[in-house]
Backbone as CSV, one residue per row, in Angstrom:
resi,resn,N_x,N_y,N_z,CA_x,CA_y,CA_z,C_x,C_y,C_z
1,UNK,9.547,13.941,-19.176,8.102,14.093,-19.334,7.550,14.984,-18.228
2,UNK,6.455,15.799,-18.548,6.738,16.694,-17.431,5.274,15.867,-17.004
3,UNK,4.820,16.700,-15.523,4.320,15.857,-14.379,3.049,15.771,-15.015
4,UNK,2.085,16.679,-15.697,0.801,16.298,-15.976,0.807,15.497,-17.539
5,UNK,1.566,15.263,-17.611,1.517,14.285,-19.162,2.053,12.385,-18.652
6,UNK,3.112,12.688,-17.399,3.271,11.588,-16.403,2.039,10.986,-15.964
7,UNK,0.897,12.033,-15.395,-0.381,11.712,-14.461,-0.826,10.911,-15.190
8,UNK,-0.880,11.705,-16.506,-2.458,11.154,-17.729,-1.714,9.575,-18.398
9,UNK,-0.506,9.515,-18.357,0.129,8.298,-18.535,-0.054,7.171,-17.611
10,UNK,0.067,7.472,-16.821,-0.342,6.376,-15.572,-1.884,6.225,-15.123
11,UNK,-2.776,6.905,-15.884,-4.081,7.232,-15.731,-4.531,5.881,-16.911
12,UNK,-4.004,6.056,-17.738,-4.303,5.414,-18.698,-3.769,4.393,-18.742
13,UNK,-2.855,3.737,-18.514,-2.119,2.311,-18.259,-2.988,1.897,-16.940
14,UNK,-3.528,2.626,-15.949,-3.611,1.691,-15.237,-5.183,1.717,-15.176
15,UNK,-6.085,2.279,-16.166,-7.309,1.874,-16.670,-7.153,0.610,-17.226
16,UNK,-6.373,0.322,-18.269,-5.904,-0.334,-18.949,-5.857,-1.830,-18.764
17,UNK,-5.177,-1.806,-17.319,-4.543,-2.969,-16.819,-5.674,-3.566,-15.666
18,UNK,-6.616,-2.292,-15.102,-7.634,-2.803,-14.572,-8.815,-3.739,-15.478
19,UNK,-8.743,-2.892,-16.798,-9.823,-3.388,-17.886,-9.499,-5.331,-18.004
20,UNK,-8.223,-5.403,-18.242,-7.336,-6.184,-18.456,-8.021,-7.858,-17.412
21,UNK,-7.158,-7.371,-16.189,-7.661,-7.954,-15.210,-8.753,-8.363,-14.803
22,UNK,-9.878,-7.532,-14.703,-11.195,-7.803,-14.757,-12.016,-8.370,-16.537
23,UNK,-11.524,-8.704,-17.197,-11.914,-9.298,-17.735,-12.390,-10.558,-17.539
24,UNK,-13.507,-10.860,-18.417,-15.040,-12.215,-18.467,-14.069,-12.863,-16.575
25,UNK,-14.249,-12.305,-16.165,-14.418,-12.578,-14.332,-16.005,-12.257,-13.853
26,UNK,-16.635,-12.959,-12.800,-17.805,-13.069,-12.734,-18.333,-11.844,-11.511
27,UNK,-17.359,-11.339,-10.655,-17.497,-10.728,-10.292,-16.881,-8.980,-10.450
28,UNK,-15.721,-9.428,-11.287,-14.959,-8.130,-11.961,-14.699,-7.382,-10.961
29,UNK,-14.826,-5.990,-10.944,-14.330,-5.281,-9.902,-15.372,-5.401,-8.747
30,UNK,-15.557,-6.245,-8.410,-15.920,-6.609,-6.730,-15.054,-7.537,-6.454
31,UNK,-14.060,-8.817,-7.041,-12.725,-9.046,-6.271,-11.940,-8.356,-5.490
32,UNK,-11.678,-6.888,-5.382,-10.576,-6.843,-4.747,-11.520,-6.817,-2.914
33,UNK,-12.943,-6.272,-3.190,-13.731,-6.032,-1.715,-13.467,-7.469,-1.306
34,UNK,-14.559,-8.698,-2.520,-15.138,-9.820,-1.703,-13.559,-10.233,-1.115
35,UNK,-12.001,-10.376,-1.913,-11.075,-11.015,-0.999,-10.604,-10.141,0.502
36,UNK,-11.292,-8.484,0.747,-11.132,-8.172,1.648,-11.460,-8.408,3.220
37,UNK,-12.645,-8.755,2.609,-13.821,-9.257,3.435,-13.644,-10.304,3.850
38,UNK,-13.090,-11.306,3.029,-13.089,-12.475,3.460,-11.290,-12.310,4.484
39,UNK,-10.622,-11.825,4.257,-9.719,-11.647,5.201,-10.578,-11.256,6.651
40,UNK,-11.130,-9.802,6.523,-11.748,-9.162,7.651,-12.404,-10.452,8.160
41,UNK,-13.294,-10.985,7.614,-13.991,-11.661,8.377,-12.901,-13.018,9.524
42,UNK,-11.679,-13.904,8.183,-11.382,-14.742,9.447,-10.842,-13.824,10.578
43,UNK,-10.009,-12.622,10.729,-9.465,-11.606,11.616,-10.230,-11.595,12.655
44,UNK,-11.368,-11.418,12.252,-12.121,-10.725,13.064,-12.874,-12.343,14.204
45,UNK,-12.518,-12.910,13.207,-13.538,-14.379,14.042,-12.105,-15.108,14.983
46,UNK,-10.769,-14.821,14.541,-9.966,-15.434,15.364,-9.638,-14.585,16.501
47,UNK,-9.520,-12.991,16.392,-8.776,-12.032,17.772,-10.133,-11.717,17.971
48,UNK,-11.692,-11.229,17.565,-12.364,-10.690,18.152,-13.475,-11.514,19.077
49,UNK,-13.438,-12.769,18.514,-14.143,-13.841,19.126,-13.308,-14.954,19.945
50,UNK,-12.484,-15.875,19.226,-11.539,-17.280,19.791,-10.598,-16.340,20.837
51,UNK,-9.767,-15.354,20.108,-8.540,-14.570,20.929,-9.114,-13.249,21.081
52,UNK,-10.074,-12.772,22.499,-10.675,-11.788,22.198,-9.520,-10.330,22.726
53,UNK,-9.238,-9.697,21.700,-7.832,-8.591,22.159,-8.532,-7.462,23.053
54,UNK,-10.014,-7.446,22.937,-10.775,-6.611,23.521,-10.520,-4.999,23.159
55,UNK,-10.669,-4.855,21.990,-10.507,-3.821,21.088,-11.663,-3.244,20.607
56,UNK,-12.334,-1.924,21.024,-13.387,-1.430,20.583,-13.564,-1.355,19.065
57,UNK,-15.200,-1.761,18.941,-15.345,-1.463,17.285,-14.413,-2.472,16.292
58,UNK,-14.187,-3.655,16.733,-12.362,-4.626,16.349,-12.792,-4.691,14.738
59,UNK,-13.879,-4.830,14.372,-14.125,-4.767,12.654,-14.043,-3.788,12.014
60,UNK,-13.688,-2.800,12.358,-14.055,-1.138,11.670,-12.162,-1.218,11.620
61,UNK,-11.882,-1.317,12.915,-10.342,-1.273,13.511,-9.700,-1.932,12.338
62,UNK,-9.661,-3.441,12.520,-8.896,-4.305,11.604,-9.291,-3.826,10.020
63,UNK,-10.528,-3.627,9.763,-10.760,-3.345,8.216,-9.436,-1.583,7.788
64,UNK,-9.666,-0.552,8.643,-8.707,0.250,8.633,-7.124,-0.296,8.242
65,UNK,-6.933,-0.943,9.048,-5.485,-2.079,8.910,-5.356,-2.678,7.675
66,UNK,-6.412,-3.093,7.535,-5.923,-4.015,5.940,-5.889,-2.911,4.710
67,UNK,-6.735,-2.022,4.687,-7.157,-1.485,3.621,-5.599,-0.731,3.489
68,UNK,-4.650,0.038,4.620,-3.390,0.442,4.187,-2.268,-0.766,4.244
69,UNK,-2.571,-1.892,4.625,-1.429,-2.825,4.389,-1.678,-3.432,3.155
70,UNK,-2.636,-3.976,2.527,-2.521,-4.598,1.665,-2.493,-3.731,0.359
71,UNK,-2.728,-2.298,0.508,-2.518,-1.222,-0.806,-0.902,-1.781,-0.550
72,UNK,-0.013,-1.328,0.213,1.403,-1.424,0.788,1.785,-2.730,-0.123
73,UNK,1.191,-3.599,0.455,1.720,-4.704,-0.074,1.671,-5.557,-1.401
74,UNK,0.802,-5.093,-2.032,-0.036,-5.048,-3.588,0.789,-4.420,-4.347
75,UNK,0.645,-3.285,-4.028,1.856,-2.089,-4.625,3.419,-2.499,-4.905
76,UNK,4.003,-3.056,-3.538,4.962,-3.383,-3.630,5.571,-4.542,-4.306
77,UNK,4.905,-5.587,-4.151,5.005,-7.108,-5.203,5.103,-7.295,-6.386
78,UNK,3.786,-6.069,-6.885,3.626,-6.222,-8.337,4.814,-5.302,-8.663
79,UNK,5.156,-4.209,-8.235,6.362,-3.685,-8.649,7.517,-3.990,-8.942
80,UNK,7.715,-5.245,-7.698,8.805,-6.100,-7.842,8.938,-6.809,-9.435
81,UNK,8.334,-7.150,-9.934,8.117,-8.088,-11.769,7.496,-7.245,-12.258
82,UNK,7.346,-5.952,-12.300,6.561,-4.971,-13.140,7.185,-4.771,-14.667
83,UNK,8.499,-4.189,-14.216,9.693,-4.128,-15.669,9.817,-5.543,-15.993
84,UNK,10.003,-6.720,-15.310,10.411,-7.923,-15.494,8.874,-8.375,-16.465
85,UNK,7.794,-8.249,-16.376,6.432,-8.917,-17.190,5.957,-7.618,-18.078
86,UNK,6.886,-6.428,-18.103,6.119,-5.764,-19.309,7.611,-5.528,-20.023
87,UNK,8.224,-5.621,-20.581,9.498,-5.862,-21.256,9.387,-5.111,-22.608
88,UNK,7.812,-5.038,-22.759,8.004,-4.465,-24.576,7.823,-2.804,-24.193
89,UNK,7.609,-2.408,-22.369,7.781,-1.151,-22.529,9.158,-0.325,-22.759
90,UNK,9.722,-1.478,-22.018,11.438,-0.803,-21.501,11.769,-0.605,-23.236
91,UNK,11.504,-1.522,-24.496,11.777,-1.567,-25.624,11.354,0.014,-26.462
92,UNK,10.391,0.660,-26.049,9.549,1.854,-26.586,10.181,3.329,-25.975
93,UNK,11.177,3.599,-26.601,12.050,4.531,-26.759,11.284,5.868,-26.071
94,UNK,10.275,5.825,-26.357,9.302,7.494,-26.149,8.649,7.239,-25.043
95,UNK,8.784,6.021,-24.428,7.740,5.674,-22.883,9.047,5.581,-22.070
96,UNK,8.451,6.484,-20.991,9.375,6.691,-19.716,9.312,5.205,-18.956
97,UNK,10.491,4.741,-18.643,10.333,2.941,-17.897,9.997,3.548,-16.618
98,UNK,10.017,4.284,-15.765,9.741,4.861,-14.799,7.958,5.117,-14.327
99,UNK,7.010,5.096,-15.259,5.961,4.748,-15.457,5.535,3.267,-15.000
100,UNK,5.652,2.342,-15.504,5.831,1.177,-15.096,5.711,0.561,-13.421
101,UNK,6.130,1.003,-12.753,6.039,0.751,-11.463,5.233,1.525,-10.685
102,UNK,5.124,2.481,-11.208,3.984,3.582,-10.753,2.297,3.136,-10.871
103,UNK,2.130,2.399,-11.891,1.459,1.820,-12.347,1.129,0.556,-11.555
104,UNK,2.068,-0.099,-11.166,1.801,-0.964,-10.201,1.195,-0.656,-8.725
105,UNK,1.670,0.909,-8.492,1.226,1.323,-7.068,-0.327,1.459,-7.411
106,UNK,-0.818,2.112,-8.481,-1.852,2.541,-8.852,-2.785,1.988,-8.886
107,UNK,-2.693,1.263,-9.515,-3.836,-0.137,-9.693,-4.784,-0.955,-8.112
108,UNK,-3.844,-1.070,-6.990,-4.168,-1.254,-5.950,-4.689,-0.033,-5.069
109,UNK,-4.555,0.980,-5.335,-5.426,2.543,-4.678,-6.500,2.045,-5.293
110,UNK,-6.943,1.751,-6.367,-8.385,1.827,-7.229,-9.216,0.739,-6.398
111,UNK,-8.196,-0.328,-5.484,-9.302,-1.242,-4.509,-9.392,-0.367,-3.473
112,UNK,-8.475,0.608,-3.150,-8.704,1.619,-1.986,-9.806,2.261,-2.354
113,UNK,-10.284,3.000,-3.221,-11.189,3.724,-3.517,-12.428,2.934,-3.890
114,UNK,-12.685,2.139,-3.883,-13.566,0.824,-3.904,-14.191,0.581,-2.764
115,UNK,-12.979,0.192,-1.683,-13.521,-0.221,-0.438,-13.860,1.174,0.068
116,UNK,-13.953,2.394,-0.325,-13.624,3.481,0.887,-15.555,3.304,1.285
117,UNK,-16.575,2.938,0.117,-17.837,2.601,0.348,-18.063,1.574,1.738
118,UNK,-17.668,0.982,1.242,-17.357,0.065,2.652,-16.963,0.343,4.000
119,UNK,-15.730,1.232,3.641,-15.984,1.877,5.030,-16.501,2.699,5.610
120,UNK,-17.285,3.701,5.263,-17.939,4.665,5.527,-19.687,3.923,5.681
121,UNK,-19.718,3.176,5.530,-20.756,2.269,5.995,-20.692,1.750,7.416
122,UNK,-19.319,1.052,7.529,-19.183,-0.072,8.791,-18.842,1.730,9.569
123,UNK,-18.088,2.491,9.204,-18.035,3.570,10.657,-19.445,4.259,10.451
124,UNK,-20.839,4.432,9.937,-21.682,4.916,10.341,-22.378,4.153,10.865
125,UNK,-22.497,2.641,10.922,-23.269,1.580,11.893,-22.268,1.450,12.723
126,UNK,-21.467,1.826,13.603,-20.373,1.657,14.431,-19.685,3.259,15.467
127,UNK,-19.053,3.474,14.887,-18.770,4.936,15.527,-18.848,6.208,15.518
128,UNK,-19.780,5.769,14.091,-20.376,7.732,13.576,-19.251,7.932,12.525
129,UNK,-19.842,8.926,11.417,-18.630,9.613,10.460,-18.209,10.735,11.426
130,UNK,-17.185,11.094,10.756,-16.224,12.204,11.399,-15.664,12.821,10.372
131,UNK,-15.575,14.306,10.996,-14.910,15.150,9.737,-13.349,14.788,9.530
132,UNK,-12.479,13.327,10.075,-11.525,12.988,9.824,-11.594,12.244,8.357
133,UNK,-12.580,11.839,7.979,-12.478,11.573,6.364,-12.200,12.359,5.426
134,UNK,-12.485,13.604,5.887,-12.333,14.907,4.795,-10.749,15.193,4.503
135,UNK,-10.198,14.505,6.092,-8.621,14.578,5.665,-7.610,13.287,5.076
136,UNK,-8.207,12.110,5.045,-7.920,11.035,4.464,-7.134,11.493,3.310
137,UNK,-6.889,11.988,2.255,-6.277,12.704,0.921,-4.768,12.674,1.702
138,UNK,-4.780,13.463,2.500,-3.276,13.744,3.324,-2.490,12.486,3.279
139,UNK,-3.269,11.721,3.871,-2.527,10.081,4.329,-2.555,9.098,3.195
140,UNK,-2.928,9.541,2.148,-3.381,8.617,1.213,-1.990,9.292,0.451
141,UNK,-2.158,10.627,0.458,-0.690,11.372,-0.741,0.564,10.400,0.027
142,UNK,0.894,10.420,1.393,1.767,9.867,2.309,2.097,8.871,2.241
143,UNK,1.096,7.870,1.784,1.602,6.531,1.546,1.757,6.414,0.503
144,UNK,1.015,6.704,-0.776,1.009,6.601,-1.898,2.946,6.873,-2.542
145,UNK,3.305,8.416,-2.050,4.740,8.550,-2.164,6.003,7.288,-1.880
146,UNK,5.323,6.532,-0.277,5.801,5.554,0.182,5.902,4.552,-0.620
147,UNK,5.021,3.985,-1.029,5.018,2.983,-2.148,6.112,3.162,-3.220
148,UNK,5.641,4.633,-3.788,6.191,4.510,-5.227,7.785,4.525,-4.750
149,UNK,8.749,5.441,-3.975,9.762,5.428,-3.601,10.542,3.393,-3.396
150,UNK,9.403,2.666,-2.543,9.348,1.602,-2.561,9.787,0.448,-3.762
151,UNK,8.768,0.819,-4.716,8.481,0.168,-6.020,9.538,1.079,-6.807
152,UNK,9.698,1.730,-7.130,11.274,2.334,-7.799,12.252,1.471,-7.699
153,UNK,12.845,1.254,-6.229,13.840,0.772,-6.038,13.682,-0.932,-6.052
154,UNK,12.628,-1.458,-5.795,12.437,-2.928,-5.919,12.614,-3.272,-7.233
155,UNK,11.414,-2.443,-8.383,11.316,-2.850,-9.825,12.653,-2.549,-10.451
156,UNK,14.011,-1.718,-10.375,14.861,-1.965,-10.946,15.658,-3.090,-10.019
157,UNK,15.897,-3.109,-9.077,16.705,-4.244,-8.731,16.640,-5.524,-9.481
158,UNK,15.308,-5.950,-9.539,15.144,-6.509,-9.759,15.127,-7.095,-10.913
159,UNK,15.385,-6.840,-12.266,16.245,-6.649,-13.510,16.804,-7.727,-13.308
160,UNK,18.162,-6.765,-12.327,19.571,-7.658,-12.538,19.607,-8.780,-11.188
161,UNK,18.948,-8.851,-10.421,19.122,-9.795,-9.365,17.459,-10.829,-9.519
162,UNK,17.541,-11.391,-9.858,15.541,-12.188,-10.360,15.602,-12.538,-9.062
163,UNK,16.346,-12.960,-7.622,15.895,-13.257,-6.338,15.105,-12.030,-5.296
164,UNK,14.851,-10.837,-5.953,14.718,-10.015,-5.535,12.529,-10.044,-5.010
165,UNK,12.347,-10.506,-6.070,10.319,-10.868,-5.734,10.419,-11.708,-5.037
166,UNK,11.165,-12.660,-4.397,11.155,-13.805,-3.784,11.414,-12.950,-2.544
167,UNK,12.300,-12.335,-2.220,12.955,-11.432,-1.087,11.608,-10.638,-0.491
168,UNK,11.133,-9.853,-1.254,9.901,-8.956,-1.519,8.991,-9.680,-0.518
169,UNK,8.331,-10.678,-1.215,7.317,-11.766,-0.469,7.437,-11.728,0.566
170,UNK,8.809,-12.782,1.047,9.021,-12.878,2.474,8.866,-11.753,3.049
171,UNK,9.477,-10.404,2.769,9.895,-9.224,3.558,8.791,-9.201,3.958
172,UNK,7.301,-8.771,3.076,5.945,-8.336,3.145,4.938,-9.133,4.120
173,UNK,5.454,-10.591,4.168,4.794,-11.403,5.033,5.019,-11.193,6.784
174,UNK,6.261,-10.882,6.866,7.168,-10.372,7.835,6.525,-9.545,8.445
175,UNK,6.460,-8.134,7.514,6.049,-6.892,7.424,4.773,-6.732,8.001
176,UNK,4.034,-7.789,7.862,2.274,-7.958,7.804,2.073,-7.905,9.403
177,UNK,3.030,-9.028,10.075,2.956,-9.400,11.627,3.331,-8.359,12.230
178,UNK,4.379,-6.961,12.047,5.058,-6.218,12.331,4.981,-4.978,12.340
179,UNK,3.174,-4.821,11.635,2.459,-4.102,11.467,1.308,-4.590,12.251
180,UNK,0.810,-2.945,13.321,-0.401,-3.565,13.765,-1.619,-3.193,13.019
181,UNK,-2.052,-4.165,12.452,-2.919,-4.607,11.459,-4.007,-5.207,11.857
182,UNK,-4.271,-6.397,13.174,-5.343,-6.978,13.794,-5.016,-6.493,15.474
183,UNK,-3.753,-6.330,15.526,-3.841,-5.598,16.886,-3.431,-4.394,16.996
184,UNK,-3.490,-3.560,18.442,-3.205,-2.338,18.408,-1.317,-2.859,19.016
185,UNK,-0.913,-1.476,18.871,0.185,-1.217,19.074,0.837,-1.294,20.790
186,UNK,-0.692,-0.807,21.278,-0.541,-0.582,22.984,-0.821,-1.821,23.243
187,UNK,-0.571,-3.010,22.758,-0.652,-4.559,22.989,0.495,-4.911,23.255
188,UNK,1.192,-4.233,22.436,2.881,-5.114,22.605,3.342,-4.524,23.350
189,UNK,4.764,-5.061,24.655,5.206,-4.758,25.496,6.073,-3.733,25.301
190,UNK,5.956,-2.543,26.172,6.984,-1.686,25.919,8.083,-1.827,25.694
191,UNK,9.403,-2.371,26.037,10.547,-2.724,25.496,10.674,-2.879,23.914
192,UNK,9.477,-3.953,23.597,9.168,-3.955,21.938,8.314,-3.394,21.324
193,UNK,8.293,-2.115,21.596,7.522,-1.344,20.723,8.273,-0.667,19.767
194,UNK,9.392,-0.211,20.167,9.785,0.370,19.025,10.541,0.056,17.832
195,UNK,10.400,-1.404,17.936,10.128,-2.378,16.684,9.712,-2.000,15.713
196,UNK,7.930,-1.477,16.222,6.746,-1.465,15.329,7.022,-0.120,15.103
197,UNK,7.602,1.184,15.561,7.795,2.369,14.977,8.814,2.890,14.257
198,UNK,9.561,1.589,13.784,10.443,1.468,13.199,9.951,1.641,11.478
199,UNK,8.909,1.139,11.503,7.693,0.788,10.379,7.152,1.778,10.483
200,UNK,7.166,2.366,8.805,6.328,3.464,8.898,5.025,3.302,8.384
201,UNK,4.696,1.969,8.027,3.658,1.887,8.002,2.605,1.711,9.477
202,UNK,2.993,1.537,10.536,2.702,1.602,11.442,2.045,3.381,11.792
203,UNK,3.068,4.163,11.319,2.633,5.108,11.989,0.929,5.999,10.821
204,UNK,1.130,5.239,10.002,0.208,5.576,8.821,-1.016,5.210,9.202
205,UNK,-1.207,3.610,9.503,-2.434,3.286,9.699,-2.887,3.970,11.390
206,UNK,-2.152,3.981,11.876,-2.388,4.842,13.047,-2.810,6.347,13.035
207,UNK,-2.628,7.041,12.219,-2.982,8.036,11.382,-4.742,7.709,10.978
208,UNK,-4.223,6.510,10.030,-5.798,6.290,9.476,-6.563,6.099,10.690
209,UNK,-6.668,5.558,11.763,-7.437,5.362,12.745,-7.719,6.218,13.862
210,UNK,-6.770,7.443,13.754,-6.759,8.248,14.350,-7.674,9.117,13.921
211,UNK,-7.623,9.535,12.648,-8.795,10.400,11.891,-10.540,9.987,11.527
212,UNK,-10.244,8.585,11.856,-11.318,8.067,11.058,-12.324,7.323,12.758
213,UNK,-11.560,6.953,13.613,-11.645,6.287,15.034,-11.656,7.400,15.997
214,UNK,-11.170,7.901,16.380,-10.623,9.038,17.654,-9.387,8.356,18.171
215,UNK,-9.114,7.299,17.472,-7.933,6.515,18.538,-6.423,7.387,18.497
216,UNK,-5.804,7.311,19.815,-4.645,8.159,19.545,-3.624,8.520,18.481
217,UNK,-4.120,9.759,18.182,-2.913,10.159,17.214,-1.251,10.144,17.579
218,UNK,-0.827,9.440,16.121,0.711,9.149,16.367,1.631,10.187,16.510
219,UNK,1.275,12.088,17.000,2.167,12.370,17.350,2.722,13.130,16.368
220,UNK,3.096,14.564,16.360,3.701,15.131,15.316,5.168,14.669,14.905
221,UNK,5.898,14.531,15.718,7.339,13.763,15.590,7.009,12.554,15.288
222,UNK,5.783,11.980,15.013,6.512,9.984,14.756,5.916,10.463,13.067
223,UNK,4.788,11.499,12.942,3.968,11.928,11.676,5.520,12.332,10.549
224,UNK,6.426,13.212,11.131,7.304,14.197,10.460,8.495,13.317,10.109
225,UNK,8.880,12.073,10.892,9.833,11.069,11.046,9.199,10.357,9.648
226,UNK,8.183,9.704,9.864,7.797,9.246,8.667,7.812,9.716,7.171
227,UNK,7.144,11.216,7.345,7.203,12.204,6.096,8.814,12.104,5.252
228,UNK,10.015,12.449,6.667,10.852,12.522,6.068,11.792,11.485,5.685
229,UNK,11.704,10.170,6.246,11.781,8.849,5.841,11.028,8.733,4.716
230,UNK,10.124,9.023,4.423,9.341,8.891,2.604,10.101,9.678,1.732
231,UNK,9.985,10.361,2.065,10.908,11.589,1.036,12.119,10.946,0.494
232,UNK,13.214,10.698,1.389,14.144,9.794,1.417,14.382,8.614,0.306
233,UNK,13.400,7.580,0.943,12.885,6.586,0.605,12.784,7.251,-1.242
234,UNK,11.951,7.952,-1.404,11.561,8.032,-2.945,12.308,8.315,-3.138
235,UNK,13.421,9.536,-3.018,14.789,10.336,-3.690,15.721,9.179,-3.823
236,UNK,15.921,8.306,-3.004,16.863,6.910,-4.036,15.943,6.182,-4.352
237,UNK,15.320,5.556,-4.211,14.266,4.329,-5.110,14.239,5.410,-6.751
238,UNK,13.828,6.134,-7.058,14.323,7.009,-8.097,15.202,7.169,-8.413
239,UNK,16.578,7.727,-7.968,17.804,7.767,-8.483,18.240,6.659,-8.858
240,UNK,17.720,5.308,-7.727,18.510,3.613,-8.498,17.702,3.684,-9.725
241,UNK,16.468,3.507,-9.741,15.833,3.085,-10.773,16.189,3.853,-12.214
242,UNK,16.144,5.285,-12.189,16.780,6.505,-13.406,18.079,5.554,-13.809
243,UNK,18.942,5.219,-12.856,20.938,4.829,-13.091,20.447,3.862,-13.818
244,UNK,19.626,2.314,-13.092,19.377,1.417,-13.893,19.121,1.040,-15.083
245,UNK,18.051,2.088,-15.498,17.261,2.055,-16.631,17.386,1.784,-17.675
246,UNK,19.236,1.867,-18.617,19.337,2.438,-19.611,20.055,0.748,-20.166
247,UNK,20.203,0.132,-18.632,20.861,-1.183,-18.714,19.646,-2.429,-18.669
248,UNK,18.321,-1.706,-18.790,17.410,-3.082,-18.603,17.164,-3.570,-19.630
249,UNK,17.546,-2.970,-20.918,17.390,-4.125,-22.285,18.327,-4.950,-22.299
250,UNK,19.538,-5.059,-21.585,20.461,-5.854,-22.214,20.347,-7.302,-20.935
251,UNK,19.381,-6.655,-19.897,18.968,-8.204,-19.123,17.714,-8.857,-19.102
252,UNK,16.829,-8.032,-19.963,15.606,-8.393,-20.371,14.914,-9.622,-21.576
């Protein structure tokens, strides 16, 4: 399928699945903000008040954090049971199964683009806009690749191994602490830092806060490390998932 008939495919499934979801719900598409918020808010009432990390602006900060971890982590889960809860696609000879998980990344950008109101609010009562929003697209293509490379390789595994969403979970919960998400990075002790740059989501939201905050940018080498760790990352999460593919009716 070539790439703009791919786009309009995943354009449309994941209208679809939003329509879906938000159905007779009372708030519809304001769930994905109000459960944001309500994260931001305990965050912000346990490190910026009880545990104060003494982090400028700590609500603008942490809201940055969630908005790329939990796309990350949204993306990645539902991908995990994506082929596993839509089964009558893998069956439809003329639909690429490769769609499917893409679709899962997708659906969670659309709370990204939701909240982006939100944030451009809390940084103009807070630190001023900056022409670093204009480059947001960059970091958004960056992760977005991340994901799907991600979700490729999770949603076929997961076929033939069903312990694999269970694996997922934990990993992501893991992932959450291991990511600085409510704290900064220059918190943790040098020896263990490069833990956290091990994670490339680390160097992303650092990115996001860099463009959007003034806070230090991560650096053309930790930026290019990442790029080419994504790249990576997608070129097998694709190749497993393509090999897999042809074997998911007979475990479905």
């Amino acid at each position: 399928m070539r790439p703009r008939a791919f786009a309009a495919l995943v354009s449309h499934l994941t209208v679809r699945q939003l329509r879906s979801a938000h159905h007779l719900t009372l708030l519809g598409w304001g769930w994905p903000i109000a459960r944001l918020l309500a994260q931001l808010a305990v965050l912000v009432f346990l490190f910026g008040h009880v545990l104060h990390l003494g982090i400028p602006n700590y609500p603008v900060f942490v809201f940055v954090g969630l908005v790329g971890m939990n796309w990350f982590s949204a993306g990645v889960s539902t991908a995990a049971t994506s082929v596993l809860g839509q089964r009558h696609f893998v069956m439809q000879p003329r639909l690429p199964t490769s769609v499917v998980p893409i679709v899962a990344v997708a659906v969670p950008f659309v709370d990204v683009l939701f909240a982006l109101p939100v944030l451009v609010v809390m940084l103009a009562l807070s630190t001023g806009l900056t022409w670093g929003l204009l480059a947001l697209p960059l970091i958004f293509v960056l992760e977005f690749v991340l994901i799907s490379g991600a979700a490729w390789l999770v949603a076929g595994v997961s076929v033939f191994f069903r312990d694999v969403p269970n694996l997922v979970g934990v990993g992501l919960m893991i992932l959450f602490y291991l990511t600085p998400v409510f704290y900064a990075a220059s918190h943790i002790p040098a020896r263990f830092r490069w833990v956290l740059y091990l994670n490339p989501l680390t160097t992303i939201i650092d990115a996001y806060r860099w463009l959007l905050l003034g806070t230090p940018a991560p650096g053309p080498a930790r930026l290019a490390a990442v790029a080419g760790a994504t790249v990576a990352l997608t070129i097998l999460g694709h190749r497993v998932f393509t090999r897999l593919a042809p074997r998911f009716a007979d475990y479905l």
